[in-house]
Steps between C-alpha positions, in 0.01 A plus 500: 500500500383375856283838507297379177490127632490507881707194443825582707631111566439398047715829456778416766514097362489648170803696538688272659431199267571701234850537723483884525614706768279639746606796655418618858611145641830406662800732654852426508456691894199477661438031516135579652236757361727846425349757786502769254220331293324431845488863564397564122211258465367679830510863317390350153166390741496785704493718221268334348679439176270391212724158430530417855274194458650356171834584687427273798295221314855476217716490862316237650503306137839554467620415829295164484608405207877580568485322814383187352708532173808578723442334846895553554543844428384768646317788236280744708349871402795745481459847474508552138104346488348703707712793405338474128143487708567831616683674217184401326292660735752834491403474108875429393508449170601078486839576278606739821504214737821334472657899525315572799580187646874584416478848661374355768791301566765770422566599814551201651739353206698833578499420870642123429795626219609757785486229742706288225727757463578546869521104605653429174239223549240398203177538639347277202657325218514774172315491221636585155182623293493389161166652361468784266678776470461843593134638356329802453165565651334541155657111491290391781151363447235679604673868437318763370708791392249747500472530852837336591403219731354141507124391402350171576 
């Protein structure tokens, strides 16, 4: 939407006075801006990545807006928005970002339940999913059986 109006700030107020989340903001971790999304805004410019200015102008709106919105807490640009910048740019189809952002993590999740396991120390409070339940790729939007993967 900011693309076809160049209006980054009415589509951040928007959102939020329509009380809808906006992701890319806030980390449970990191209180100042997340260094991972420092290091990805740099690549996402360096590599010239076609959204790179809508990017930057929606994380400047955003940040304003939070900031006066929320003068108490503290939301800045985690990883997750610039991530999406550069999956974009690496042609990911959109539906494949939450599972690349999860395989991503993988490593490190199996890093902290070993860890877990050998303090006998909760790294993190669980979670208990309560979502769907198991699906079959066919289930999944975007799938295209012909070829057996994902289309955007």
């Amino acid at each position: 939407e900011v693309e076809k109006t160049g209006d980054a700030t009415a589509y951040v107020k928007g959102l939020l006075d329509r009380k809808e989340r906006l992701m890319g903001f806030g980390h449970r971790v990191y209180r100042a801006e997340d260094p991972r999304a420092r290091t990805l805004r740099r690549t996402a410019k360096e590599l010239n990545a076609p959204r790179y200015a809508v990017a930057e102008a929606l994380e400047q709106a955003a940040l304003k807006e939070l900031r006066e919105r929320q003068p108490d807490r503290v939301l800045e640009t985690n990883v997750e928005f610039w991530a999406a910048i550069i999956l974009d740019f690496a042609e990911v189809p959109a539906p494949l970002f939450t599972s690349m952002f999860t395989a991503a993590r993988t490593a490190g999740w199996s890093a902290h339940i070993l860890e877990q396991k050998r303090t006998g120390r909760l790294i993190r409070p669980s979670a208990r999913y309560v979502g769907k339940g198991p699906r079959k790729p066919e289930d999944v939007e975007g799938w295209d059986d012909s070829v057996g993967m994902l289309h955007s």
